[in-house]
C-alpha positions as CSV (number, residue, x, y, z in Angstrom):
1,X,-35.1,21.9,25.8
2,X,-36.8,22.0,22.5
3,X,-34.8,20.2,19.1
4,X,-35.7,21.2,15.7
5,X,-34.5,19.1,13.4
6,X,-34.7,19.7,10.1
7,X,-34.7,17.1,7.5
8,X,-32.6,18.2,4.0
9,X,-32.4,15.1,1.9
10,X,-32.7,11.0,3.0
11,X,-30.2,11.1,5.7
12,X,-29.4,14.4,6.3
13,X,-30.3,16.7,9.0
14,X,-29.8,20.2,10.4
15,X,-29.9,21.3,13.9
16,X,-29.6,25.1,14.6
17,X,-27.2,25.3,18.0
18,X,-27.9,29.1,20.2
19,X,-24.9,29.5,22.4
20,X,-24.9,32.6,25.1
21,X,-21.9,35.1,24.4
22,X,-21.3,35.1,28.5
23,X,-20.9,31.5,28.6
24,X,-18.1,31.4,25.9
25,X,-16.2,34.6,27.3
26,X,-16.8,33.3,30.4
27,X,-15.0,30.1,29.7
28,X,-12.3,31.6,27.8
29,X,-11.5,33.9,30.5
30,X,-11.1,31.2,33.3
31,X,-8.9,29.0,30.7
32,X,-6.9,32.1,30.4
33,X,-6.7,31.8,34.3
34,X,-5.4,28.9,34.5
35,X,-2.6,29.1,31.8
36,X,-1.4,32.5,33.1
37,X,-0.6,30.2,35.9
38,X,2.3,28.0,34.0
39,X,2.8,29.6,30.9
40,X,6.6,31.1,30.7
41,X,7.0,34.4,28.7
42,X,10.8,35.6,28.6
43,X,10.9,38.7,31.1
44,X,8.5,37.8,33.3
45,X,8.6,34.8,35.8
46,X,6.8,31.8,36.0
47,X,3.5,32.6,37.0
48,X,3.4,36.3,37.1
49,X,3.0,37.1,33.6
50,X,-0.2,39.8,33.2
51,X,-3.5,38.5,32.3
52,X,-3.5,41.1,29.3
53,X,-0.4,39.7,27.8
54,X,-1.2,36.0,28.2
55,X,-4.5,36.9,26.6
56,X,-2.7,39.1,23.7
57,X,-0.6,35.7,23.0
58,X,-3.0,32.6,23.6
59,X,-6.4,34.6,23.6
60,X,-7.1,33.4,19.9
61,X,-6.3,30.0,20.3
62,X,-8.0,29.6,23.4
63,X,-11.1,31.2,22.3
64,X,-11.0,28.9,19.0
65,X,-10.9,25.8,21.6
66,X,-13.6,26.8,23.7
67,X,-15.8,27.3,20.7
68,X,-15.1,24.1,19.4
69,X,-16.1,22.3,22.8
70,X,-18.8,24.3,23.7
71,X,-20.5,23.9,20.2
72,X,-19.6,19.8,20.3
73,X,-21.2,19.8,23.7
74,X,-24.6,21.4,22.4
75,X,-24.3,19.3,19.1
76,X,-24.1,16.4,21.5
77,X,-26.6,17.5,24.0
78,X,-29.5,18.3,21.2
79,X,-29.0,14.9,19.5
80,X,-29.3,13.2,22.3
81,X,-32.3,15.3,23.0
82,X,-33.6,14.3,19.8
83,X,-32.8,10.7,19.6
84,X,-31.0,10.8,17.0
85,X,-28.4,8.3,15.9
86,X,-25.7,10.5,14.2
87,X,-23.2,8.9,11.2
88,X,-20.0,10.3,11.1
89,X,-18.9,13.9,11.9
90,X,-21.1,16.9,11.5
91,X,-20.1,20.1,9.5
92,X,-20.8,23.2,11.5
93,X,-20.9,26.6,10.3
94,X,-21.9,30.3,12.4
95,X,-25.6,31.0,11.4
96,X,-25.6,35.1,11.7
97,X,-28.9,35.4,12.4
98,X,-28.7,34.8,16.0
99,X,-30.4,37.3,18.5
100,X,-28.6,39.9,20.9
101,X,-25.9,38.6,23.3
102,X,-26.4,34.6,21.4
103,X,-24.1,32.9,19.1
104,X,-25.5,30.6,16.4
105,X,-24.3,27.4,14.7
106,X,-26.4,25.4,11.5
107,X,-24.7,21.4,12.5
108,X,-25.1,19.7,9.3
109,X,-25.3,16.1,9.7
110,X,-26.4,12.4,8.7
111,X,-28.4,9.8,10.9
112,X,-27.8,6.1,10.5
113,X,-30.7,4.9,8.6
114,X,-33.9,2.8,9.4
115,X,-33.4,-0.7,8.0
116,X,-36.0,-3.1,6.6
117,X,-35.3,-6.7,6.3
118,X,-37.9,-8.8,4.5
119,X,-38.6,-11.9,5.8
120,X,-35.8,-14.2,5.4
121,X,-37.7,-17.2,4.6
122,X,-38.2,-16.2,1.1
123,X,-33.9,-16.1,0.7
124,X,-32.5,-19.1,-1.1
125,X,-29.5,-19.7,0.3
126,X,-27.0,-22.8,-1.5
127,X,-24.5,-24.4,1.3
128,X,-21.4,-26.2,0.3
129,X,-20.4,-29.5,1.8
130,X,-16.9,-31.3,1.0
131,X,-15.0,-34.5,2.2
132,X,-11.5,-34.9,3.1
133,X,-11.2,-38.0,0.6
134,X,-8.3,-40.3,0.5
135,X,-7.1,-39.3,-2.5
136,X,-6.9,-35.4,-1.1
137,X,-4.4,-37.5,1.7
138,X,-2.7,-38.9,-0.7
139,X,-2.0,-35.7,-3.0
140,X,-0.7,-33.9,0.6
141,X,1.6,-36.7,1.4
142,X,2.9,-36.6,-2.3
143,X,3.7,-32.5,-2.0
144,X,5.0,-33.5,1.4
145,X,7.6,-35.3,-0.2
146,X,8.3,-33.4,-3.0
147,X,8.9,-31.0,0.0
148,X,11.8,-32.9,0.8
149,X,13.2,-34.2,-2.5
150,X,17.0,-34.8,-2.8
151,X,18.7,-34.2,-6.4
152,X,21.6,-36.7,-7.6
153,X,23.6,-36.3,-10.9
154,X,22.0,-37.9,-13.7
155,X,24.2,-39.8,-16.3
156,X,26.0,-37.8,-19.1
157,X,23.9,-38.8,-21.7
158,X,20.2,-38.8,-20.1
159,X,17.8,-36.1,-21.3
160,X,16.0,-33.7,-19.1
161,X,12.5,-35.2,-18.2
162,X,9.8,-33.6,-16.1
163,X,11.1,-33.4,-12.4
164,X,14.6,-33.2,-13.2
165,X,16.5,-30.4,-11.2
166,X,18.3,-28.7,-14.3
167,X,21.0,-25.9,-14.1
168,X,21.2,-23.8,-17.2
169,X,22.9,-20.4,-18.7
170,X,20.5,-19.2,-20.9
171,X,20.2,-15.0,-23.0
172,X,17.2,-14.0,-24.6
173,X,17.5,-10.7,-27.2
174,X,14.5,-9.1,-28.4
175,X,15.6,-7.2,-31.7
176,X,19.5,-8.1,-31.5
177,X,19.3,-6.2,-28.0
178,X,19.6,-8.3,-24.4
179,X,17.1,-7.1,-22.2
180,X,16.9,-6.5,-18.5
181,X,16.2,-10.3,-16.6
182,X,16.7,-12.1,-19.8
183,X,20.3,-13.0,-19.3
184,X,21.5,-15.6,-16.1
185,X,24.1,-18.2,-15.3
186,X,23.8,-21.1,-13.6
187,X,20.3,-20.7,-13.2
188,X,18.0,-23.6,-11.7
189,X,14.8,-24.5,-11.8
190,X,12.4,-28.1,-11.4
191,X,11.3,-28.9,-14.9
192,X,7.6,-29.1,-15.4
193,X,6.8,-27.2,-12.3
194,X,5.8,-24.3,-13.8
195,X,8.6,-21.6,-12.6
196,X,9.2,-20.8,-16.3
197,X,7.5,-20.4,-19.3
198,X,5.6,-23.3,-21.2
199,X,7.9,-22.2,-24.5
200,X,11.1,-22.6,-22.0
201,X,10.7,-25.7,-20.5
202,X,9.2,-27.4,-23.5
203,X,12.8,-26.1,-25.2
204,X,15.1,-27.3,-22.2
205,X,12.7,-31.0,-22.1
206,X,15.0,-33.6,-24.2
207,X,18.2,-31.4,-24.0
208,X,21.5,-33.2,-23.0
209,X,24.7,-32.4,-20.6
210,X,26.1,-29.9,-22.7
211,X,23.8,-29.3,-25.0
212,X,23.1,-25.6,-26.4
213,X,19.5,-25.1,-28.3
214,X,18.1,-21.7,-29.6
215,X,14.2,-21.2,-30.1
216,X,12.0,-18.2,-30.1
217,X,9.7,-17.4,-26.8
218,X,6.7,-15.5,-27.2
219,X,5.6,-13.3,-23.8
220,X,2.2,-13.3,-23.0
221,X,0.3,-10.0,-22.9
222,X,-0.2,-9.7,-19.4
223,X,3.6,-10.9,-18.4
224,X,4.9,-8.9,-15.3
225,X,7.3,-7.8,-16.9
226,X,6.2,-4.7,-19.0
227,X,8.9,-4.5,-21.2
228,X,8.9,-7.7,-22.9
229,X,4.7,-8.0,-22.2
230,X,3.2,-8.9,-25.7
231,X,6.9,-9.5,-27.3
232,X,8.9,-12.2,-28.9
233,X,12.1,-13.2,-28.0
234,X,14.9,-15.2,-29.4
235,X,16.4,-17.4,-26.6
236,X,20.0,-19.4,-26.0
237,X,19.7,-22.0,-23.4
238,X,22.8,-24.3,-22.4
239,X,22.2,-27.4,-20.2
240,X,25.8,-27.3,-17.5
241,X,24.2,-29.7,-14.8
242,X,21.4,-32.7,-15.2
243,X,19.9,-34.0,-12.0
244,X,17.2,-36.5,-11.1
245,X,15.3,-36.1,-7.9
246,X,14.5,-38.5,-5.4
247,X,11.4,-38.7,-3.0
248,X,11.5,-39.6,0.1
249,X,9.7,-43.2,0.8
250,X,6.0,-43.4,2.7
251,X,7.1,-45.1,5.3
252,X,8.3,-44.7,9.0
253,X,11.2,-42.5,8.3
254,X,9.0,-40.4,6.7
255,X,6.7,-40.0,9.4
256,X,9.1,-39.4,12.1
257,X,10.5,-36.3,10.1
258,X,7.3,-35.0,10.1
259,X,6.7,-34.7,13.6
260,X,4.5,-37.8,13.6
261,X,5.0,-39.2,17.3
262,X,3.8,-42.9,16.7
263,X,6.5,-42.8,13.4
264,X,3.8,-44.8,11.3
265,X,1.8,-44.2,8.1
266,X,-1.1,-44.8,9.6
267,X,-0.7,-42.0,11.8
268,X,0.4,-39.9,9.1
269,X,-2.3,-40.0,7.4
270,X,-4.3,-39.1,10.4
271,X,-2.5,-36.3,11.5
272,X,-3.0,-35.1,7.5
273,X,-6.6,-36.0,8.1
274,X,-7.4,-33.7,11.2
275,X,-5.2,-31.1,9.4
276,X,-7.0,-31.4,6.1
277,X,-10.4,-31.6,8.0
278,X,-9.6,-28.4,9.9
279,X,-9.2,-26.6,6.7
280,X,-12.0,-27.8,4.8
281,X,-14.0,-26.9,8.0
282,X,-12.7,-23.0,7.7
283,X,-13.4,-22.7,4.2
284,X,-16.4,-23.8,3.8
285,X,-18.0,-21.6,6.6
286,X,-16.0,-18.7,4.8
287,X,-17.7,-19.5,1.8
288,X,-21.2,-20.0,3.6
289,X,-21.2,-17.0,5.7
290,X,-20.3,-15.2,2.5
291,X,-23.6,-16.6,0.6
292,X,-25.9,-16.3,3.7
293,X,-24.7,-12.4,3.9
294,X,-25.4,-11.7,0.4
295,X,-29.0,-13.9,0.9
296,X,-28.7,-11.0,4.0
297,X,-28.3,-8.3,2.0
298,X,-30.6,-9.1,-0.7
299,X,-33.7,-9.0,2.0
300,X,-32.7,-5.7,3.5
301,X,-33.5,-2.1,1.9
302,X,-31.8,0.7,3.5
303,X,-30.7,4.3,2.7
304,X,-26.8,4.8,3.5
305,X,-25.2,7.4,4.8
306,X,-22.5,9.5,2.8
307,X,-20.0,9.8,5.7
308,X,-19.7,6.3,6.6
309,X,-19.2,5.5,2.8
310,X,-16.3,8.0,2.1
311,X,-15.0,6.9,5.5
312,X,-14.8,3.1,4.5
313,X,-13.3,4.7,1.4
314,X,-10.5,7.0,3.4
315,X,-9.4,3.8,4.8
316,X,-9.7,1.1,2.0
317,X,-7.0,4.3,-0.1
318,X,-4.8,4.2,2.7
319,X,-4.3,0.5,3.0
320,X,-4.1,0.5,-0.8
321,X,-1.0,3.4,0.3
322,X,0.3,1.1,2.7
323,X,0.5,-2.1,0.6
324,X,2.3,0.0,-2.0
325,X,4.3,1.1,0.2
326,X,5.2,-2.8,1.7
327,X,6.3,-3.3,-2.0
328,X,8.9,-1.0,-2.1
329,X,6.7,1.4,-4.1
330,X,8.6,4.8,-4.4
331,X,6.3,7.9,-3.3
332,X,3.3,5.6,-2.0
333,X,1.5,8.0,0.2
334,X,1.4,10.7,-2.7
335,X,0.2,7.7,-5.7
336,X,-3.1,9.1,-7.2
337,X,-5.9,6.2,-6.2
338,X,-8.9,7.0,-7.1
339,X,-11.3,6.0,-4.7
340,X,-14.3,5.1,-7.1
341,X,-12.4,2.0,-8.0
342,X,-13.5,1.0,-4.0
343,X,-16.5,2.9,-4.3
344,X,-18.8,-0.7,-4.8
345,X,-16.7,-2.9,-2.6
346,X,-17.4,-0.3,0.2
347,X,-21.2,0.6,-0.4
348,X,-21.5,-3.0,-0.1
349,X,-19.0,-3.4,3.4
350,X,-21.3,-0.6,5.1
351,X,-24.2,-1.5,3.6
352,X,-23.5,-5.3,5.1
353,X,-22.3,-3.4,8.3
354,X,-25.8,-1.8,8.9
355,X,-28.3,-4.6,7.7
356,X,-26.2,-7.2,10.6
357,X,-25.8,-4.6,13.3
358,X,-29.9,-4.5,12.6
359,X,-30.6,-8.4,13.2
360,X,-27.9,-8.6,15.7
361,X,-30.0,-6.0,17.8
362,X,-33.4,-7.5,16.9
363,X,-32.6,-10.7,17.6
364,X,-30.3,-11.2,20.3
365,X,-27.7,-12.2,18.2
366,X,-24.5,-10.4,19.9
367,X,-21.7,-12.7,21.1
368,X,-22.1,-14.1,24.6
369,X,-18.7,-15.1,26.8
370,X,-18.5,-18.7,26.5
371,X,-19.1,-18.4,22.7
372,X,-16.0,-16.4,23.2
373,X,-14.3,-18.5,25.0
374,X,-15.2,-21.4,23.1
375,X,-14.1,-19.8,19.4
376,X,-10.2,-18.8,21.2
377,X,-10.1,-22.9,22.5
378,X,-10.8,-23.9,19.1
379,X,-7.9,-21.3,17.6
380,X,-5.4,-22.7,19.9
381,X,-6.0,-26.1,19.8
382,X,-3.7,-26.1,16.6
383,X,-1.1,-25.2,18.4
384,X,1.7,-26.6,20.6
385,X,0.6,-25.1,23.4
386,X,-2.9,-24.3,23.2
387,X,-2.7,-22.4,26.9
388,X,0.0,-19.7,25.7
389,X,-2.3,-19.3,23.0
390,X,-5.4,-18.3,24.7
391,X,-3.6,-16.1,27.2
392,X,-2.1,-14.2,24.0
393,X,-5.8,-13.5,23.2
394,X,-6.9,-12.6,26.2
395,X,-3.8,-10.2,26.8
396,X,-5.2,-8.0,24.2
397,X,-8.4,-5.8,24.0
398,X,-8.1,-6.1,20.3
399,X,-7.7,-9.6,19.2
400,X,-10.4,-10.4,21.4
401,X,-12.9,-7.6,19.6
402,X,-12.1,-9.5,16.6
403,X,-12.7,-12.6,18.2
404,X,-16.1,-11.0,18.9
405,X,-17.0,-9.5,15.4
406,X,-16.3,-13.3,14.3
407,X,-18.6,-15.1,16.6
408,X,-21.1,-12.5,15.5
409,X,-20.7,-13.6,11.9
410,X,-21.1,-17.1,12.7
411,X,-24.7,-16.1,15.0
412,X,-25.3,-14.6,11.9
413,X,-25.1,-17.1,9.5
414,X,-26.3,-19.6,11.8
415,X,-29.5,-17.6,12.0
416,X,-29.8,-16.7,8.5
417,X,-29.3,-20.5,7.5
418,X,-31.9,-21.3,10.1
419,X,-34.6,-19.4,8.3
420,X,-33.6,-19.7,4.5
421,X,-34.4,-22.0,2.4
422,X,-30.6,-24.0,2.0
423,X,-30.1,-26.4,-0.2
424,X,-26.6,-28.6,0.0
425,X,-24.2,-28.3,-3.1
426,X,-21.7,-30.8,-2.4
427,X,-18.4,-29.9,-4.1
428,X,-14.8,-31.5,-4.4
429,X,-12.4,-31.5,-2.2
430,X,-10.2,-29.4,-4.7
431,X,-12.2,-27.3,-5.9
432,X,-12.6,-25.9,-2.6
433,X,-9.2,-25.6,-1.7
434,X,-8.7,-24.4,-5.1
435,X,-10.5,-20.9,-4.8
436,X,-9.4,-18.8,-1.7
């Protein structure tokens, strides 16, 4: 049969659907048929309820169901028909100029868009390299054994120094008035590790086995805590407990705890190494694929459709729900989020979505099986045992569609980087492992 399609604006479309009367009584009738057959109705037995009753109870229902069908099935049928590539859901409404004995519908819709990508040999594209260094070993060893410090008493009167284990009581009023987490006994924490504020730790630093110091602590603007936020307070700390901490020596020992087989340095600081190395190897194609897709999405031009949008919004909100809700946030599902904050962060997700989809077809770019199977090896070769780790992927349709999508990503980049014009931008070691 014959499609018009009617263009309205960009992406969106209109297709007029003619349905026969006959065909939809028809349908509801033998529907009605067949529930008359099970349905129970008190007075009557199973089975043996009148067709005029069943139809006075379920005729409505039924009839809304078979109209919903019947008008997806020619929706369906005439885009097909048409060759048209439909985004999201259409919105359907009765058209009442249909002819004797017919039944019209207006399907208002949107069709994924034609994509243009430029040619990427004009994209610059700049690709990070790092090393694992020694000195990155080194720094991993020395958190290692901070890891697994031990604390002894220090003498009575040594004063608290940087990676001291200190045990305090301390009270901070704001206005003559204690407030809400600024009062604790026997509180510990590592000095000069950060846990507390600059002003507190520079106050406890020097302070003595029973020693008692007041000083003033100004909180920052953007503290956590909104009460106190932007505020100064007057503090009260008392030192009840001194303790030095002791590392752990590089040697043997050491090494053993760890898991390390041989029980030498040496193969410490391998196993570090292939660790480290593994890492570094993750991050930077994170960081690479990331500027190769925006050298992507720089090249392509493309209309997008409204549905898929507000649909990567509707989900983006409900994580934001769910999240809220992991946090112990009272009333999540009803918080007002309003979804322009996402708005750019999804353009750009289905935007991104379209433009690969587009190179993936057009140049064979889709993953192949032993890609596959070469991506879940690599995944489980971390692990103890690598082969309980590849049969958990394969035991599930899902992890091993996102298995796919990443594989993609990398025949992506790969092919992206192939064309571009890359130049290498070597960068530390922890600078890399400094921004996630």
């Amino acid at each position: 049969m014959a499609v018009t399609v009617e263009t309205l604006e960009k992406l969106e479309r209109k297709i007029t659907l003619t349905l026969p009367v006959g065909v939809i009584q028809t349908e509801v009738d033998s529907r009605l048929r067949k529930l008359a057959r099970t349905v129970k109705m008190d007075g009557f037995r199973p089975g043996k309820v009148p067709m005029n009753v069943v139809a006075q109870r379920y005729g409505y229902s039924v009839h809304y169901e078979v109209m919903n069908d019947k008008v997806g099935e020619a929706f369906a049928t005439a885009a097909n028909e048409a060759k048209l590539r439909v985004a999201g859901q259409p919105k359907i409404s009765e058209n009442e100029t249909a002819p004797e004995g017919q039944m019209a519908f207006d399907a208002i819709f949107e069709v994924f868009p034609e994509v243009k990508i430029a040619d990427l040999a004009g994209a610059e594209v700049e690709k990070l390299t790092a090393d694992v260094t020694e000195e990155a070993i080194d720094k991993t060893i020395e958190i290692l054994r901070k890891q697994r410090r031990t604390f002894a008493q220090r003498a009575q009167d040594a004063a608290a120094q940087d990676t001291d284990r200190v045990t305090v009581d301390f009270e901070g009023k704001i206005d003559g008035e204690t407030f809400a987490g600024g009062k604790a006994s026997d509180f510990q924490f590592i000095l000069g590790d950060g846990q507390m504020l600059k002003e507190f730790e520079d106050a406890t630093r020097g302070m003595k086995f029973g020693e008692s110091k007041t000083f003033p602590l100004a909180f920052p603007a953007d503290y956590h805590g909104k009460d106190v936020a932007g505020k100064t307070a007057d503090f009260m700390v008392t030192l009840k407990k001194l303790e030095a901490a002791n590392l752990p020596e590089v040697n043997a020992d050491l090494a053993k705890s760890l898991g390390i087989a041989e029980g030498t340095v040496e193969a410490l600081r391998a196993d570090i190494r292939k660790n480290l190395e593994r890492e570094v190897k993750h991050r930077l194609l994170a960081r690479n694929k990331q500027a190769a897709m925006d050298a992507l999405v720089a090249k392509a031009e493309l209309d997008l459709p409204k549905s898929s949008v507000q649909a990567e919004l509707d989900r983006m909100v409900e994580s934001a729900r769910a999240d809220l809700k992991q946090r112990g946030i009272k009333d999540a599902d009803k918080a007002p989020i309003p979804d322009d904050i996402f708005r750019p962060q999804a353009e750009r997700r289905v935007r991104l979505g379209l433009v690969v989809a587009e190179l993936v077809r057009s140049n064979d770019l889709a993953a192949k099986p032993e890609q596959i199977k070469a991506h879940v090896e690599e995944l489980a070769a971390s692990y103890e045992k690598p082969a309980d780790v590849i049969r958990w992927y394969y035991g599930d349709n899902r992890r091993m569609a996102e298995v796919e999508a990443v594989v993609i990503e990398n025949n992506v980049t790969e092919f992206i980087l192939g064309k571009a014009k890359v130049s290498d931008k070597a960068v530390s070691f922890d600078e890399l492992m400094g921004q996630n």
